[in-house]
C-alpha positions in Angstrom: -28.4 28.9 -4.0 -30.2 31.6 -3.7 -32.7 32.2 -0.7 -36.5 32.7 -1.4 -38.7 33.0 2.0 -42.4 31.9 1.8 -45.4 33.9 3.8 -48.3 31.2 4.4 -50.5 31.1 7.4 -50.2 27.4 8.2 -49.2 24.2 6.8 -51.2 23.7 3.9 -51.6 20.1 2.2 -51.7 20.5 -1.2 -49.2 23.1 -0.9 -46.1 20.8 0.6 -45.0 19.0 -2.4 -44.6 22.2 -3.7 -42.2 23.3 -0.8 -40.2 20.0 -0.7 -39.5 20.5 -4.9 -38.5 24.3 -4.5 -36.1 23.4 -1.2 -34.3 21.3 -3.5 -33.7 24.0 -6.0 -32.9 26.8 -4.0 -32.6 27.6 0.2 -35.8 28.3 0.9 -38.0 29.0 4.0 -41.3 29.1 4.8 -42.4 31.0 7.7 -45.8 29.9 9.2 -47.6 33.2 10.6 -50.3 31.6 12.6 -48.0 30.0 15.0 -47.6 26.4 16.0 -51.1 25.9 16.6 -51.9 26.1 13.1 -50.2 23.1 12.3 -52.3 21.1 15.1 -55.5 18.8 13.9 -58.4 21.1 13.9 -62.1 20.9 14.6 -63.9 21.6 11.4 -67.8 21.8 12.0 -68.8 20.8 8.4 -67.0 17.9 8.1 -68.2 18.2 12.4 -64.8 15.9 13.4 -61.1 17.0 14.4 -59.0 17.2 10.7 -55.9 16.1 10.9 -53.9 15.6 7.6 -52.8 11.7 7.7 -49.5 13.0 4.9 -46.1 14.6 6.7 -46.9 18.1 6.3 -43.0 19.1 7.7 -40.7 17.5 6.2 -38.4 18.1 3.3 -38.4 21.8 3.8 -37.2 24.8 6.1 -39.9 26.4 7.9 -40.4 28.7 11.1 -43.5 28.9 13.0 -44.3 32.7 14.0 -45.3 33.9 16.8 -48.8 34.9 16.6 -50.2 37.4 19.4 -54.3 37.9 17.5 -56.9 37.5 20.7 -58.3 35.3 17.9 -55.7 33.3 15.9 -56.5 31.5 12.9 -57.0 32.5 8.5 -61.1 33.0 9.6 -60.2 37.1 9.8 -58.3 39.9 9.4 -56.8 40.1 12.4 -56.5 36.5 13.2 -52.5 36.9 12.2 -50.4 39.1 13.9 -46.9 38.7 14.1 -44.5 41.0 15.7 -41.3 39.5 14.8 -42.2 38.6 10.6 -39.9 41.9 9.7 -37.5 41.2 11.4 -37.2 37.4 11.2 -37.6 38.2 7.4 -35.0 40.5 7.5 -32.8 38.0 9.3 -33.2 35.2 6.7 -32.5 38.2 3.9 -34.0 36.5 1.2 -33.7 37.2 -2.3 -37.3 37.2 -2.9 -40.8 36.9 -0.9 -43.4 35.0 -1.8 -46.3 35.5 0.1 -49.7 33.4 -0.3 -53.0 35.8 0.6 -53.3 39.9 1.8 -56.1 39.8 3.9 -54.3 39.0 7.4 -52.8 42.1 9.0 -49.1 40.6 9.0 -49.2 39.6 5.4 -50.4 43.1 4.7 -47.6 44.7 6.9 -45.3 42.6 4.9 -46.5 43.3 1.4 -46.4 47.6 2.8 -42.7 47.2 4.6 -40.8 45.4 2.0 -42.1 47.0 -1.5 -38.9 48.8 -3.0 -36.6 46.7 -0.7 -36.9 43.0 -1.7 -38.7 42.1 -4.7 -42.6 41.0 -3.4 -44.3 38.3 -5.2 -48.1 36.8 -5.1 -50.0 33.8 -5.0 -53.4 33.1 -4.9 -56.7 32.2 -6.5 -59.2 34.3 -6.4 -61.5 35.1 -9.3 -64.6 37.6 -10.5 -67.0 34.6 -11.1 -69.0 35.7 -8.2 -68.3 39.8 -8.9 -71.8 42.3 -8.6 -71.9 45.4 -9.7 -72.7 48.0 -6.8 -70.8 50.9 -4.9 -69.3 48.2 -2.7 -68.0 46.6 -5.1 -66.4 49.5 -6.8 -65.1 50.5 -3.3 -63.2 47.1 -3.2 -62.3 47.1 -6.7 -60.1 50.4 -5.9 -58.8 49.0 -2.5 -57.8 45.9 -4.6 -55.6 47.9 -7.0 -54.2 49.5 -3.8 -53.2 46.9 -2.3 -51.6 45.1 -5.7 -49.3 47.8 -6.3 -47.5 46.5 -3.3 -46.7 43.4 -5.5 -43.9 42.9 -7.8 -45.0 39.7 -9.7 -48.0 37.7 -9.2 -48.2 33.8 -10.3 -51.6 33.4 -11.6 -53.4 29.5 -11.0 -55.8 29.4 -14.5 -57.8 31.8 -16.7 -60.3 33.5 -14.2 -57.6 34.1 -11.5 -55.5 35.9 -14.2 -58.6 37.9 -14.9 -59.0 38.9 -11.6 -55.3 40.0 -11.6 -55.9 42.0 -14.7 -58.8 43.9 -12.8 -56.9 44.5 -9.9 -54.5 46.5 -11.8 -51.2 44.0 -12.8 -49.6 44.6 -15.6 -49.3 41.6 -18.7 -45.7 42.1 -17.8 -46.0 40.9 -13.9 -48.0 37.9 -14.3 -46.6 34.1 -14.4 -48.7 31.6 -15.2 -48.1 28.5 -12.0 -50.7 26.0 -12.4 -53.0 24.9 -9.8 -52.0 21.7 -9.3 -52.0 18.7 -7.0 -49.7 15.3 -6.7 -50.3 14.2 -9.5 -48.4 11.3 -9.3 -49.8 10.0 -6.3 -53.1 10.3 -7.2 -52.0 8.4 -10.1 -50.6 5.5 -8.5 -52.7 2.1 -9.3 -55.3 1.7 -6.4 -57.2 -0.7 -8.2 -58.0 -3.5 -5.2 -59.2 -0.8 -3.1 -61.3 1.0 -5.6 -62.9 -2.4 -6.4 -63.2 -3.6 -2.9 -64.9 -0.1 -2.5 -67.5 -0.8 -5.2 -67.9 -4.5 -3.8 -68.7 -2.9 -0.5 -71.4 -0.4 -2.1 -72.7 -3.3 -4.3 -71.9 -1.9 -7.8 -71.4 -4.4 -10.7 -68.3 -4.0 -12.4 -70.5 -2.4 -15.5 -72.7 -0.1 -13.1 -71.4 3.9 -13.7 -70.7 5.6 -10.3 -71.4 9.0 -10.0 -68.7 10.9 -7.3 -69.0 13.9 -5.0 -66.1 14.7 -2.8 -66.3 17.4 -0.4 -67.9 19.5 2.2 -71.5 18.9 2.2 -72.9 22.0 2.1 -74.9 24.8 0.0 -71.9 26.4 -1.9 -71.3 22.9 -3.0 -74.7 22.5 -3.8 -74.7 18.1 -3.7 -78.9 18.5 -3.4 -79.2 19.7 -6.9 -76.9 16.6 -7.9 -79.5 14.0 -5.6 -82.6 15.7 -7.2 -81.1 15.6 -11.1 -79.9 11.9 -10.5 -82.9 10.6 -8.5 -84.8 11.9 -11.6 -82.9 10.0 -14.2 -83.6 6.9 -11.9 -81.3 4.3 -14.4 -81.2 0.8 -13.0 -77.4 1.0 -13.8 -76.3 3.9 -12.5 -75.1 4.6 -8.6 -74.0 8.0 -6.9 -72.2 8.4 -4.0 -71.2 11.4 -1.7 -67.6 11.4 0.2 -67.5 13.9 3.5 -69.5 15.4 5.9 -71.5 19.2 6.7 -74.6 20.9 7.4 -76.7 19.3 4.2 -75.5 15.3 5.4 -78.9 14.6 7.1 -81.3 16.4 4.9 -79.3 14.3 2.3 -79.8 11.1 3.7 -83.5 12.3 4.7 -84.5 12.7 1.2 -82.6 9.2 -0.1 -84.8 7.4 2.8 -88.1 9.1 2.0 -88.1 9.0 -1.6 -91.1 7.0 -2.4 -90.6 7.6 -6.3 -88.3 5.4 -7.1 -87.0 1.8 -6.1 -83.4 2.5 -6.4 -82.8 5.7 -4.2 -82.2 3.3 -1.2 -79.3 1.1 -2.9 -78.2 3.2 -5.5 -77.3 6.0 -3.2 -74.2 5.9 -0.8 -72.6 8.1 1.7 -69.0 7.6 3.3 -67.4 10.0 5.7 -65.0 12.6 5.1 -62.0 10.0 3.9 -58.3 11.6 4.8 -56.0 12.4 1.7 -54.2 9.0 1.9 -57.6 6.9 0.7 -58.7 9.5 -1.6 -56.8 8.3 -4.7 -58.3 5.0 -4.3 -61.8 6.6 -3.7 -61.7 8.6 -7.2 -60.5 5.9 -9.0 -63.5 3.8 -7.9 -65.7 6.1 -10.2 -66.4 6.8 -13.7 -67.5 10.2 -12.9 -66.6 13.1 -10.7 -68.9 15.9 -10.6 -68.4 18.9 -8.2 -72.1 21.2 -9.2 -71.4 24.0 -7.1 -73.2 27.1 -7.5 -71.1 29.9 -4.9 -69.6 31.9 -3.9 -66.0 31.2 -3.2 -65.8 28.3 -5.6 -62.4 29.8 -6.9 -60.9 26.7 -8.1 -62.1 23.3 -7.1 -58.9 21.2 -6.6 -60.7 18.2 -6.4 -60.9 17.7 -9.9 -57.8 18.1 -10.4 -57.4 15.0 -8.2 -60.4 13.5 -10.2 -58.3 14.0 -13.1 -54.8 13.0 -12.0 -57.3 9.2 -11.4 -58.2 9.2 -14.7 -61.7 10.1 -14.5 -64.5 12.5 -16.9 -65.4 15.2 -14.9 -69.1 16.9 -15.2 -68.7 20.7 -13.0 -70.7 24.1 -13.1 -69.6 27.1 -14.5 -69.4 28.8 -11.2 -66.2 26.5 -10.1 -62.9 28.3 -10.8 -61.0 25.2 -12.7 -63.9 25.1 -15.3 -62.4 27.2 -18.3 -58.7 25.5 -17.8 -59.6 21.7 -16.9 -63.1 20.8 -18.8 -63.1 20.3 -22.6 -66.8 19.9 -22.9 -67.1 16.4 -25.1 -63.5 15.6 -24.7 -63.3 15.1 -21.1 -66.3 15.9 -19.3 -68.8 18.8 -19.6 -69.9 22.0 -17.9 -73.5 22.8 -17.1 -75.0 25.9 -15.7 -74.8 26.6 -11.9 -78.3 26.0 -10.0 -79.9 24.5 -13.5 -81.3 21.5 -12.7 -82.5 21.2 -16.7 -78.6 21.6 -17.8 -77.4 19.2 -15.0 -80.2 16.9 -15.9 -79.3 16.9 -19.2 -75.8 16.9 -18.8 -75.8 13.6 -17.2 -77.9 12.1 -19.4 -75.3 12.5 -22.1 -72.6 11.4 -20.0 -74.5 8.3 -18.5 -75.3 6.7 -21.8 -72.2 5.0 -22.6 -69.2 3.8 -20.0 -66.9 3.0 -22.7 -67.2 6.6 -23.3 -66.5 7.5 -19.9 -63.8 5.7 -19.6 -62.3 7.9 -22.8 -62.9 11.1 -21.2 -61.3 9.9 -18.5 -57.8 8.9 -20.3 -58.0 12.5 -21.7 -58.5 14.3 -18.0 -55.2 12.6 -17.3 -53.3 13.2 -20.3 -54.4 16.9 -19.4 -54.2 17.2 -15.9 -50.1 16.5 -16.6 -49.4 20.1 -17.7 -51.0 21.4 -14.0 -48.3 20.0 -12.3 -45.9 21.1 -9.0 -43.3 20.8 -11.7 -43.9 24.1 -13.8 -45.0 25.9 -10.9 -41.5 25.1 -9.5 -39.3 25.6 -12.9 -41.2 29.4 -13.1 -40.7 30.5 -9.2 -37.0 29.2 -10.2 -36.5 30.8 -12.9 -37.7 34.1 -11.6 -35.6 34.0 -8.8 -32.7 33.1 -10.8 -32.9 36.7 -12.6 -33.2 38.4 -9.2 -30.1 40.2 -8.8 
């Protein structure tokens, strides 16, 4: 088989299946560039608790963890990864092909500089020109961009605005590979049903109440106040919401549930559960009836969590400032997309969505019958197949 090494800075979770399916396909080896300590739980101050991924993150693969000599090591900056021995310990492996996941560490740069012309380079990663202004600086980054691409050989593009964002930066029709986004979909899938319905038990919603979902890192990009203001305005008897994680917005959250003297039901018709660890997620989403992720930016490049949403068979409601919108949301057919930071579009939005379950329910079969073709599968069967014409 032929050998394909892997640039990433650590182990990533929703990146592992991907690993484990390619390993069986051809010898492959991913080499970790911030160094052991980027595989270690980590203290994230949004969701303010140590994160440590409760799915084996090394297993089912080959990897090597670099040695990383940054004053400050981590993927926060530049020159938070620097690795003396990548070149050579890439040159030792002697792959066929490199894949390398982000430029903007100083090692993944170095890599993407030294081995253009020698070993055919290849790209992954997500970002988009949703948040894009016009100005000198971003004309100056625009040109740097296109510098740095023509380093790359082929790039595998995650969805429509990533593949945009390509174009821009000065790739060719010819280099780009569509590779879904995608997450396990299958075991997201898997029937969680007694403890989605213990959940909602818990919570105190009736098996014909709607819950509203929000999943994530409570904070501004993600925008979950314009979500509590557009559902504490519809104040329906029948429907719930309930935010899922932790960050900087959690207590002005729960503040404005406790205070709200307009309305009856902000006090039991509100919930909030901690950040929940990828193993109880599935059975988390499939508790709801619908997911709805309202950022407004920047950096919303994707939004993976709908994905997952999806996989659980659930209508999704999202903002056009999140990444998956174009790609994932059929508005009327599985969900609908409302205008970032409108409260009249979200409002209305939801109004539409609320008024029937059955409906719901619908949209949701749909997001999973979708959600199949974004799978670790074809991202697999292209990287193979591309490395299979390597000579």
């Amino acid at each position: 088989m032929k050998k394909l090494a892997i640039i990433s800075t650590h182990p990533i979770q929703y990146y592992i299946p991907l690993y484990q399916q390619l390993a069986k396909n051809c010898d492959l080896k991913v080499f970790y560039t911030w160094g052991e300590k980027g595989a270690e739980a980590k203290y994230d101050p949004d969701f303010k608790q140590h994160i440590e991924w409760d799915i084996p993150l090394l297993v089912g693969y080959n990897y090597e963890f670099l040695n990383n000599t940054a004053k400050d090591p981590g993927s926060h900056h530049f020159n938070g990864i620097i690795n003396p021995a990548l070149i050579s310990s890439i040159k030792n492996f002697d792959p066929a092909a490199i894949l390398i996941y982000g430029w903007a560490y100083q090692s993944h740069l170095s890599a993407l500089r030294y081995f253009k012309g020698k070993i055919p380079i290849w790209f992954r990663g997500d970002s988009t020109l949703i948040d894009e202004q016009k100005g000198l600086k971003q004309l100056l980054r625009s040109l740097f961009l296109k510098w740095v691409y023509r380093h790359v050989d082929k790039a595998f593009y995650v969805g429509t605005a990533n593949k945009a964002y390509f174009e821009k930066s000065g790739l060719k029709p010819q280099q780009l590979i569509f590779a879904p986004h995608a997450i396990d979909n299958d075991r997201f899938a898997a029937d969680r049903r007694i403890e989605s319905n213990t959940l909602r038990e818990q919570l105190n919603i009736k098996t014909d109440d709607v819950l509203i979902l929000f999943a994530g890192k409570l904070e501004s990009k993600k925008n979950p106040e314009l979500l509590l203001a557009a559902f504490r305005k519809l104040n329906l008897e029948n429907v719930h919401l309930l935010f899922v994680g932790n960050g900087k917005l959690e207590d002005a959250l729960k503040s404005k549930v406790k205070k709200d003297a307009s309305t009856k039901l902000s006090m039991t018709h509100v919930h909030f559960m901690d950040f929940q660890n990828q193993s109880l997620m599935p059975a988390v989403y499939q508790a709801c009836d619908l997911f709805c992720l309202p950022s407004k930016g920047p950096g919303e490049t994707w939004g993976l969590a709908v994905n997952e949403a999806m996989a659980c068979g659930k209508a999704v409601l999202v903002s056009n400032k999140v990444g998956c919108a174009p790609d994932l949301v059929k508005a009327g057919v599985n969900g609908e997309v409302f205008v970032a930071n409108n409260f009249s579009d979200l409002k209305s939005k939801l109004q539409n969505l609320l008024k029937d379950k059955a409906r719901l329910t619908t949209m949701g079969i749909e997001s999973k019958k979708m959600i199949q073709h974004w799978s670790f599968e074809i991202q697999v069967k292209q990287i193979i197949n591309l490395l299979n014409e390597t000579n």
